[in-house]
N, C-alpha and C positions, 0 to 999 in steps of 0.2 A: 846539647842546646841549653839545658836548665845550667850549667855551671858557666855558661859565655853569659848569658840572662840574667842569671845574679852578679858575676863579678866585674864581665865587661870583657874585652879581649884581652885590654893588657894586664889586666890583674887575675886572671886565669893562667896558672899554673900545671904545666904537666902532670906533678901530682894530685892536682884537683881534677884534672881529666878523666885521668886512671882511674881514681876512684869513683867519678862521677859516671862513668864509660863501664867501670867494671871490669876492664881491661888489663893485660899488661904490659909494661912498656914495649915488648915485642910484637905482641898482637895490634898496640897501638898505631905502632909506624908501620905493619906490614898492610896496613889497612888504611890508613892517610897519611904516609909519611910527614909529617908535622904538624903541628897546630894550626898552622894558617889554613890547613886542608881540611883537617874536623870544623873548621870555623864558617869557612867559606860552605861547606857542607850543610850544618847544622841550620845558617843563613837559607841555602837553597832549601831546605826542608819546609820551614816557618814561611816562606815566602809560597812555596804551593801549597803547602795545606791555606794557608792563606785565602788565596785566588779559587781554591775548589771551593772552601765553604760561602766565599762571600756568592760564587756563580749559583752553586746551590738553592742557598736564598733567593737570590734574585729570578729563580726561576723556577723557586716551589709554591707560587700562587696564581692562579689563573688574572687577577691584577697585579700590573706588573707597576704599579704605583703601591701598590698595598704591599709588595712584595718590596720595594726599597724602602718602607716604610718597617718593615720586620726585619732588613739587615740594621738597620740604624736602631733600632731594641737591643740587635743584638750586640752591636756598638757599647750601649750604655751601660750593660752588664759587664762589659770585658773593660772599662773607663770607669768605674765604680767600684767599691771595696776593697775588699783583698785584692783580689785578680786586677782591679786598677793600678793599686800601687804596687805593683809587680812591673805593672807598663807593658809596652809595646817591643817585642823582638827588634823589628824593624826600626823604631823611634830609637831606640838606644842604639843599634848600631849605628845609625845614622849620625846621631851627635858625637858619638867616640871613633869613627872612622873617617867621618866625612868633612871638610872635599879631599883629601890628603889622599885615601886607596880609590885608586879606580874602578879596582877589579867591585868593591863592594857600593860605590856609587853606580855603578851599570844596573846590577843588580836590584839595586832600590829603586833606580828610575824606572828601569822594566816593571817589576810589583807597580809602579806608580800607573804607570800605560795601564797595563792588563787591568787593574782595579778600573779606571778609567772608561775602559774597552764596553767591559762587565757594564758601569753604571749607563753609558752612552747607549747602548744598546736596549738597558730596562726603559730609559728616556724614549728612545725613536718607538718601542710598543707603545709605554701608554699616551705618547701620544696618537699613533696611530686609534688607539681606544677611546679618545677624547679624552683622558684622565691627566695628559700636561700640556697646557698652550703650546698649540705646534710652532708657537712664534720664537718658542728659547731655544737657543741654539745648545744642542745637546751635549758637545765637548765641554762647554762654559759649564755649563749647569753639573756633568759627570767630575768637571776638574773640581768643582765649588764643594760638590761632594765627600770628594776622599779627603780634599783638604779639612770640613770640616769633622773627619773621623779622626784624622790623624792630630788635630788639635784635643778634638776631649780623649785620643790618648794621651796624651801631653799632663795635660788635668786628672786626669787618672792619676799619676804617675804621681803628683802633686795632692791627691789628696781629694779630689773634687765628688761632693755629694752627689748619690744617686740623684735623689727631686730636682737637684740644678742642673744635674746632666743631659736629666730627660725633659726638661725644661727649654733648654740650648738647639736638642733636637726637635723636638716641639716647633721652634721659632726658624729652626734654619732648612725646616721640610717645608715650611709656607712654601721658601722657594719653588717648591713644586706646583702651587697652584696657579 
């Protein structure tokens, strides 16, 4: 995954694999016969660990507005610093695959649902809690969400200060109220 992450698919190199993989060219193909296969792999990996941590959060605080409130923390950290401009798994394959493979546009849009799934879900608690006006509709609001993580990945990726980031979230959690 870290050598698709740094160099991108198409500048990823069999020999960059092996050594990134630790592999040998035998061991390599008897175990994903090609590149496209460690790729598409590496992708599914980054995409569930993905969907577990953010479900996690979202459902390690008995408020579940406080608790979309600590994934989007945990947003600004992974959009900030180093580990910002590293970027997003996801965001870059995105731009370097997409719309052109399918097989890895499926993929993203699923991550996109399931994240979706996750946030629409912390929505229909707290407002069940009274904690979001039962009057916003919960897709809008879960779609308004991931979109705007995947922006300040974006900003990460670019450079984008912590205090601006957390700033950004700041303004774009109001929506919650």
């Amino acid at each position: 995954m870290s050598v698709f992450w740094d160099r991108g698919y198409h500048d990823a190199s069999l020999p960059d694999l092996l050594e990134g993989m630790e592999l040998s060219r035998g061991s390599f193909y008897k175990a994903f016969v090609d590149k496209r296969g460690v790729y598409l792999r590496a992708l599914d990996v980054y995409i569930e660990d993905a969907v577990r941590k953010t479900g996690e959060i979202l459902h390690s605080n008995p408020s579940p507005k406080a608790a979309i409130k600590q994934a989007f923390s945990r947003q600004v950290e992974e959009s900030s610093g180093k580990e910002g401009l590293r970027g997003c798994f996801v965001v870059l394959s995105a731009v370097e695959m997409l719309p052109a493979d399918d097989e890895v546009s499926k993929r993203i849009a699923r991550l996109f649902r399931r994240l979706e799934d996750l946030y629409a879900a912390a929505v229909i608690r707290a407002q069940a809690f009274g904690e979001i006006d039962s009057g916003l509709d919960e897709r809008t609001l879960a779609k308004f969400l991931v979109c705007q993580i995947q922006g300040m990945r974006v900003l990460g990726k670019a450079g984008a200060d912590r205090d601006a980031t957390r700033a950004m979230v700041d303004f774009a959690l109001k929506s919650l109220d």
